[in-house]
C-alpha positions in Angstrom: 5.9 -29.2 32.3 7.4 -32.5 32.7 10.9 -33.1 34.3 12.2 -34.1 31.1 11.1 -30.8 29.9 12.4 -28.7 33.3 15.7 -30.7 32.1 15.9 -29.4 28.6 15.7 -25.7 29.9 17.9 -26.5 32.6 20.6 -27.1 29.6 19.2 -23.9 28.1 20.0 -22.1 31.2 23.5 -23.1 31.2 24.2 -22.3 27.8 23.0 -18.8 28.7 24.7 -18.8 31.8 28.1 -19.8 29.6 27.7 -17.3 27.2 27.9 -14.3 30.2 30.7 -15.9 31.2 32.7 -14.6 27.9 31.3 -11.1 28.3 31.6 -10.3 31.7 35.1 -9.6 33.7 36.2 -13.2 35.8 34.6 -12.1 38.9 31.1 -11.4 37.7 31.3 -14.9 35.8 32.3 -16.7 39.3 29.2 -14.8 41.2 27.0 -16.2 38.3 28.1 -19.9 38.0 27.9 -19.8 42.3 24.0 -18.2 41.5 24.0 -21.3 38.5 25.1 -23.8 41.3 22.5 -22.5 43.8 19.6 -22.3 40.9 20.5 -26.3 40.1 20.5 -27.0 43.9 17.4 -25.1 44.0 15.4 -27.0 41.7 16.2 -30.5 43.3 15.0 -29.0 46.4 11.7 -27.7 46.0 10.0 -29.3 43.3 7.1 -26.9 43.5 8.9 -24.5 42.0 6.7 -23.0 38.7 8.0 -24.4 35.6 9.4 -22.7 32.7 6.6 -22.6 29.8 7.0 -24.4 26.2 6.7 -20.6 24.9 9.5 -19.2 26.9 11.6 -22.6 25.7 10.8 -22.4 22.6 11.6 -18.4 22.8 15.0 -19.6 24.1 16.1 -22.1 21.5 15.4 -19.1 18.6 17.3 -16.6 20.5 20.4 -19.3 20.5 20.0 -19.4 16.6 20.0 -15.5 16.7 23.5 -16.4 18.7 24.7 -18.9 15.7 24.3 -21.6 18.3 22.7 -23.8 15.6 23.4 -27.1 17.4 22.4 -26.8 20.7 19.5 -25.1 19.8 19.2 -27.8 17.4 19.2 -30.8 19.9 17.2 -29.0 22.8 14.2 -28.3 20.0 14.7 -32.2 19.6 14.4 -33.4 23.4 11.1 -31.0 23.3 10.1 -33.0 20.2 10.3 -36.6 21.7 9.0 -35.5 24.9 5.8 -33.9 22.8 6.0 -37.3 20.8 5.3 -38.9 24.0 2.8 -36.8 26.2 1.0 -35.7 22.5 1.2 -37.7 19.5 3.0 -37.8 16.5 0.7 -35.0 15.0 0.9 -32.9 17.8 -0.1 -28.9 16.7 2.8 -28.6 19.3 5.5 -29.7 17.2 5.4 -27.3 14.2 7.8 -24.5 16.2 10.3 -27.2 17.6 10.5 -28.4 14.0 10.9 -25.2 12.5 13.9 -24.9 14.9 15.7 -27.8 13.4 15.0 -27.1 10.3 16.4 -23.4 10.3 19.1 -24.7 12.3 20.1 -27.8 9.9 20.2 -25.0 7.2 22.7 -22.8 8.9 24.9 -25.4 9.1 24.4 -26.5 6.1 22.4 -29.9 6.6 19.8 -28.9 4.0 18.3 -32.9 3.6 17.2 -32.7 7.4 16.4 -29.4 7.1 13.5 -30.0 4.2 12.8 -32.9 6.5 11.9 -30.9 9.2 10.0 -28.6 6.9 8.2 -30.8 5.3 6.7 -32.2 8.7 5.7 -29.1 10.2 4.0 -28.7 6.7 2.4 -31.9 7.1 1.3 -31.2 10.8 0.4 -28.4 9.8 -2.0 -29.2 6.8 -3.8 -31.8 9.1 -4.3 -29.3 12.1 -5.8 -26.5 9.9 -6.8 -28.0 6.4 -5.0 -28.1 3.1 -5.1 -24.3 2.3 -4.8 -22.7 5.9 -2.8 -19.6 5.9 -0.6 -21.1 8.6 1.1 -23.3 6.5 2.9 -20.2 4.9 5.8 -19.9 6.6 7.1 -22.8 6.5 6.7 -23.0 2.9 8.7 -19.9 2.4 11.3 -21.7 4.6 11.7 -24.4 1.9 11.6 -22.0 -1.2 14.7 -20.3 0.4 16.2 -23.8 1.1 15.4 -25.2 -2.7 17.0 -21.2 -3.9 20.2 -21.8 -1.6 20.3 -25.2 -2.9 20.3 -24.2 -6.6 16.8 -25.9 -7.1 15.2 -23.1 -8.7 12.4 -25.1 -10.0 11.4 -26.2 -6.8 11.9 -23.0 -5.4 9.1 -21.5 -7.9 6.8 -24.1 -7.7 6.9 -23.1 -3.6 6.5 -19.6 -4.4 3.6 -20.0 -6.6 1.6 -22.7 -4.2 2.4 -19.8 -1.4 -0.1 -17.2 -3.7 -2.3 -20.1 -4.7 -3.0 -21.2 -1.0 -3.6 -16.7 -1.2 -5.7 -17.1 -3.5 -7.9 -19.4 -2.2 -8.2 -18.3 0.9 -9.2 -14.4 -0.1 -11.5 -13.2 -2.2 -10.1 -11.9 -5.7 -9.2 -8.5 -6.2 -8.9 -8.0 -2.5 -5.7 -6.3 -0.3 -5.1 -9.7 1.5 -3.3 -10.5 -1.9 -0.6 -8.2 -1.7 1.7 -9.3 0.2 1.4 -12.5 -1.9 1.8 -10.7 -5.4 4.8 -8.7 -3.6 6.7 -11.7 -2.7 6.0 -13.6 -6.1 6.3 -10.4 -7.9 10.3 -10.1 -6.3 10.9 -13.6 -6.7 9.8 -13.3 -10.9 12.5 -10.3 -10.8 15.1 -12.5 -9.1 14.5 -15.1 -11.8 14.0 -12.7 -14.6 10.9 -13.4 -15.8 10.4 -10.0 -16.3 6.8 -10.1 -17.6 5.3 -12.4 -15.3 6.7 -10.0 -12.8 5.5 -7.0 -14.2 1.6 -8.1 -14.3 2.0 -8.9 -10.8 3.0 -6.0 -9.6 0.3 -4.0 -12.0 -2.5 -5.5 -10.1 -1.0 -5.5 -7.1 -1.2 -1.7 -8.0 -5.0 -1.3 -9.2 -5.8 -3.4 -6.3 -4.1 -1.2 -3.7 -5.2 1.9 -5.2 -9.1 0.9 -5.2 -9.1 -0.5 -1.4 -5.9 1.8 0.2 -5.2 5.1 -1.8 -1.9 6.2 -3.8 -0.4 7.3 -0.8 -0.7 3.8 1.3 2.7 2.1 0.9 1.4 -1.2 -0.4 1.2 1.2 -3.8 3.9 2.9 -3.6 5.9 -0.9 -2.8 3.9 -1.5 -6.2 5.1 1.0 -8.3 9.1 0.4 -7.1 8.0 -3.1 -8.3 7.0 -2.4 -11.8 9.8 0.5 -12.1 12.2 -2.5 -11.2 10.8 -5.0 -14.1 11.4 -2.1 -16.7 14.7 -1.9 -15.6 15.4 -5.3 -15.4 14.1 -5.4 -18.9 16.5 -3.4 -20.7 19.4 -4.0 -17.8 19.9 -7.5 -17.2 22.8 -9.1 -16.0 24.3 -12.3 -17.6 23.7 -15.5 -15.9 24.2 -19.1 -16.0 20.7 -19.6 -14.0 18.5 -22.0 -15.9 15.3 -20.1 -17.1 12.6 -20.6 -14.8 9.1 -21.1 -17.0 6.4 -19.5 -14.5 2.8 -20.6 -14.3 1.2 -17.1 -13.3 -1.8 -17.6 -11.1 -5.1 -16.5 -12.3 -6.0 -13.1 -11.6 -9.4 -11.6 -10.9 -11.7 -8.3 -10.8 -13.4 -7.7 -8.0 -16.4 -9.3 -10.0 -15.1 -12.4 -11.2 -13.8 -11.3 -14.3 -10.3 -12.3 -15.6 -7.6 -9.8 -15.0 -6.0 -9.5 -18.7 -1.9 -8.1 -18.6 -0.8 -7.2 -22.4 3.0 -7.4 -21.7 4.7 -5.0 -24.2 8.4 -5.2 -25.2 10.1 -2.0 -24.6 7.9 0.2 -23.3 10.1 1.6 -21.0 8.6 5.1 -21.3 5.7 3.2 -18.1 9.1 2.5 -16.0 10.0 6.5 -15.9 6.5 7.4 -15.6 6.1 4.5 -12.4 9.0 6.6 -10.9 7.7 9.8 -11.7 4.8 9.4 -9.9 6.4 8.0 -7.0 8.2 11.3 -6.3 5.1 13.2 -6.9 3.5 10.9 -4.1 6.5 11.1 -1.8 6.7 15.1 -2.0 2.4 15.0 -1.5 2.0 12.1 1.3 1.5 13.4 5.1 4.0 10.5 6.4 6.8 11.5 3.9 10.0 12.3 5.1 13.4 12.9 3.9 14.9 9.9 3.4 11.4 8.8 1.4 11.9 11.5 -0.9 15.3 10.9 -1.6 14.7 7.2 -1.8 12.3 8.0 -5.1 14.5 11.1 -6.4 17.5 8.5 -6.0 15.8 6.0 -8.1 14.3 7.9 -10.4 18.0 9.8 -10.9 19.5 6.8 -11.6 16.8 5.6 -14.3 18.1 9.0 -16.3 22.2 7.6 -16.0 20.9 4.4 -16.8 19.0 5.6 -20.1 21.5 8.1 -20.7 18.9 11.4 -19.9 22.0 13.2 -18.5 20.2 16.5 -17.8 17.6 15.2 -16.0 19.7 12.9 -13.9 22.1 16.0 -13.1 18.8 18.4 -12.1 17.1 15.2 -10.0 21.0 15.2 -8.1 21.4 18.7 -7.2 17.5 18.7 -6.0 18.7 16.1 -3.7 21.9 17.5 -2.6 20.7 20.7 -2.3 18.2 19.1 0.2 21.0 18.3 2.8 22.3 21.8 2.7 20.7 22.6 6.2 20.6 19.4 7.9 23.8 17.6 6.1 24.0 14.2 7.0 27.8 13.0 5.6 27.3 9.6 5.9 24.7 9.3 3.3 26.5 12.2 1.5 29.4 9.8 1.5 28.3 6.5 0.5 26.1 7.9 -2.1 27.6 10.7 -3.6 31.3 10.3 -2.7 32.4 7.6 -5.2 30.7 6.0 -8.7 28.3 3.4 -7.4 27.6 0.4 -9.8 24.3 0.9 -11.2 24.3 -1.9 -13.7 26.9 -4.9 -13.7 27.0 -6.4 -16.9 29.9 -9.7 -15.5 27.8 -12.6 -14.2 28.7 -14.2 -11.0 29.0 -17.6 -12.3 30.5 -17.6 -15.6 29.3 -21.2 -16.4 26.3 -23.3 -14.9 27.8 -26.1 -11.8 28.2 -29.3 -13.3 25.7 -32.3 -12.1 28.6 -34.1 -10.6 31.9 -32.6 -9.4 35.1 -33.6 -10.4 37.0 -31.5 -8.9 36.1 -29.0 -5.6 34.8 -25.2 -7.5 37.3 -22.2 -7.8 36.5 -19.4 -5.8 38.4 -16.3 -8.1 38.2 -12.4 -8.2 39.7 -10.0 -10.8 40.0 -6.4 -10.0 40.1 -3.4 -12.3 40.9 -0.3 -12.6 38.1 1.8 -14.0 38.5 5.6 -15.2 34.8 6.4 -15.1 33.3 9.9 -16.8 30.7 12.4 -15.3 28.3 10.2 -17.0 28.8 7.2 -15.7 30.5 5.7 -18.5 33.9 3.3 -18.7 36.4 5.4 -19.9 39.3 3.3 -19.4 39.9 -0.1 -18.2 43.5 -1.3 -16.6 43.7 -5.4 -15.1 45.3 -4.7 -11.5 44.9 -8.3 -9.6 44.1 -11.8 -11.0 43.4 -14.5 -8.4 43.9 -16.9 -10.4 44.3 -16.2 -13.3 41.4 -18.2 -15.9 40.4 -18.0 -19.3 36.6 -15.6 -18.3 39.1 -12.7 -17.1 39.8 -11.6 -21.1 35.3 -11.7 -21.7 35.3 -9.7 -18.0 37.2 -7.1 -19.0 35.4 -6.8 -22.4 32.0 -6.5 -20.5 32.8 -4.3 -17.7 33.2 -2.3 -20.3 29.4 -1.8 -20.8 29.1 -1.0 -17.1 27.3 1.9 -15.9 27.9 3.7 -12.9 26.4 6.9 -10.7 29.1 9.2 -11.0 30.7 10.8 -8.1 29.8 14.5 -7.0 31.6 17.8 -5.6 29.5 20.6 -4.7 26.5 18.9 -6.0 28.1 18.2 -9.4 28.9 15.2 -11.7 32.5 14.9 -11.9 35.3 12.6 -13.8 36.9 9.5 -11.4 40.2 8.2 -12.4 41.7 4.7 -10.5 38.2 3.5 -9.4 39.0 0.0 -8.1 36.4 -2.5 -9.1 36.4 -6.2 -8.0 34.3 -8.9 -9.4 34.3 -12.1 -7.5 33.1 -15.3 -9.6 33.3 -19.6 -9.6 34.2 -21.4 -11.9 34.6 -25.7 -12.2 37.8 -27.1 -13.4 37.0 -29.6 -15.8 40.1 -32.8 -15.9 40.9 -33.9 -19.0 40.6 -37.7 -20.1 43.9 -39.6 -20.9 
């Protein structure tokens, strides 16, 4: 390593040595910065000395992101840059994790044109080093869906997520177990963007294909079926939003054989969503590596389908399985959080009541209203009284009609359903104040 680079982790080292400083009583701090002064002195003495490597620098500068120490990290990864500009070239394989380091860094702070800047280089360096569809390229394409997504650029955000399964795609072979973490990852993204159907065929191949190479009890199908449980769901549940619908281009799917992969999407047909969850506690309570909390994870979802579609009996039998399960070994803090007080199983009040304007005319509103909710033993709104406006607006009187049509898992006692009265529920929205014209 160069000088120029022995200085860049020399400022690492002191913004390490900085940080003890706050954590450890004065007279510690004092023995370090003396061990900081002799290190420095040190290093102009003998050098000989072995060099820090670019992978323990590099190591470095992620830990100070871990440390929300975005812009130090953010110019060290930059020194390392022109120094690898220099020594390399512009194209340097080198530079792709220094860049990276910018880019995630811009984006903390906010900065999300030099971030996709960053991104799009490594992508670039990237691309020439290992060809056009190389696998490597993957992670820095997720970095810029997540950008585009923060940024509101859904569009661009789904175009990234489909190239990242057509660069899958090409690379593998169809109808082989490489794909699924591919299909998982645009499978969640069509659930995040409700397209509910493009979602669903997704996650019922990733199924047959994990199945055929892995086994029902391999977790890549069981991550399957909570997928395609989750689009049924979605289906009949879905919150109000002010998101732009996302048309997605679903990749072509293949048998093993070359043959097309045909979904027939049916409306309604949620009677496949109970069954997916069905067979997920069957596998749970079969599986060698199950364990409690697995189990209770299915029972708990599939418990909550039955309040959701109003199959009261069943959900209260699924419960008192799982309750009853905690008996010997209680653990209260689950107990607590999940059984303790009505948890929100379906919120019907969108977080942005209207879509953001293309140009601002005034900064956006950041408002809550909080009720209070008398909730029944079936998870119904029984009651509904306005506690807090801040501000007031003119959404609050269509929130408090549609919290109305919010479903909840009730709270238990002894393993039973029971009523809740003064349930306090806060909903937190933004909304754009439009000026009016003279």
């Amino acid at each position: 390593m160069s000088p120029h680079q022995r200085k860049v982790f020399s400022k690492c080292k002191l913004l390490y040595l900085t940080f003890v400083t706050f954590i450890f009583p004065m007279g510690i701090a004092v023995e370090v910065h003396a061990q900081s002064d002799a290190l420095a002195e040190q290093d102009q003495l003998d050098e000989t000395a072995p060099l820090v490597s670019d992978e323990e620098l590099l190591n470095e500068l992620e830990y100070r992101l871990e440390l929300e120490e975005y812009e130090e990290a953010i110019d060290a990864a930059q020194e390392l840059i022109d120094e690898i500009e220099v020594d390399g070239s512009f194209y340097d394989d080198a530079l792709v994790r220094p860049l990276l380091i910018v880019g995630d860094g811009s984006r903390k702070l906010g900065n999300y044109v030099e971030a996709l800047d960053a991104y799009d280089r490594a992508k670039h360096i990237t691309r020439l080093n290992h060809g056009l569809t190389t696998i490597n390229q993957i992670e820095v394409v997720k970095r810029e869906a997540a950008t585009y997504e923060e940024l509101g650029q859904l569009g661009k955000a789904n175009d990234a997520y489909e190239y990242i399964f057509t660069v899958y795609n090409q690379v593998h072979k169809p109808f082989s177990p490489e794909l699924l973490p591919s299909l998982f990852d645009l499978g969640d993204w069509y659930v995040k963007t409700y397209n509910v159907f493009a979602a669903r065929g997704l996650f019922e191949y990733a199924q047959v294909v994990a199945k055929e190479h892995l086994g029902e009890q391999h977790q890549h199908y069981i991550r399957a079926l909570y997928g395609l449980a989750s689009t049924y769901r979605l289906e009949k549940f879905r919150p109000p939003s002010s998101a732009p619908i996302i048309e997605a281009d679903v990749p072509r799917l293949y048998w093993g054989d070359g043959r097309p992969y045909i979904y027939y999407a049916e409306l309604n047909d949620f009677a496949k969503g109970e069954e997916a969850l069905i067979e997920l506690v069957r596998i749970e309570l079969e599986r060698s590596g199950s364990t409690r909390e697995s189990q209770t994870q299915a029972k708990l979802a599939l418990a909550d389908w039955f309040v959701l579609f109003d199959k009261q009996i069943q959900a209260r039998a699924v419960y008192s399985d799982i309750w009853k399960s905690y008996d010997e070994e209680p653990d209260e803090e689950f107990l607590t959080a999940t059984f303790t007080s009505p948890v929100i199983l379906f919120n019907p009040l969108p977080a942005d009541p209207e879509p953001q304007p293309q140009k601002l005319e005034a900064q956006p509103v950041n408002a809550s209203v909080t009720y209070s909710l008398d909730i029944d033993k079936r998870g119904r709104v029984q009651s509904i009284d306005v506690e807090v406006l801040q501000p007031d607006s003119s959404f609050t009187k269509d929130f408090t009609r549609q919290v109305s049509q919010a479903i909840f898992r009730p709270a238990f006692v002894n393993g039973k359903p029971v009523k809740s009265v003064d349930v306090s529920f806060t909903h937190d929205y933004v909304f754009y104040v439009i000026e009016e014209s003279d």
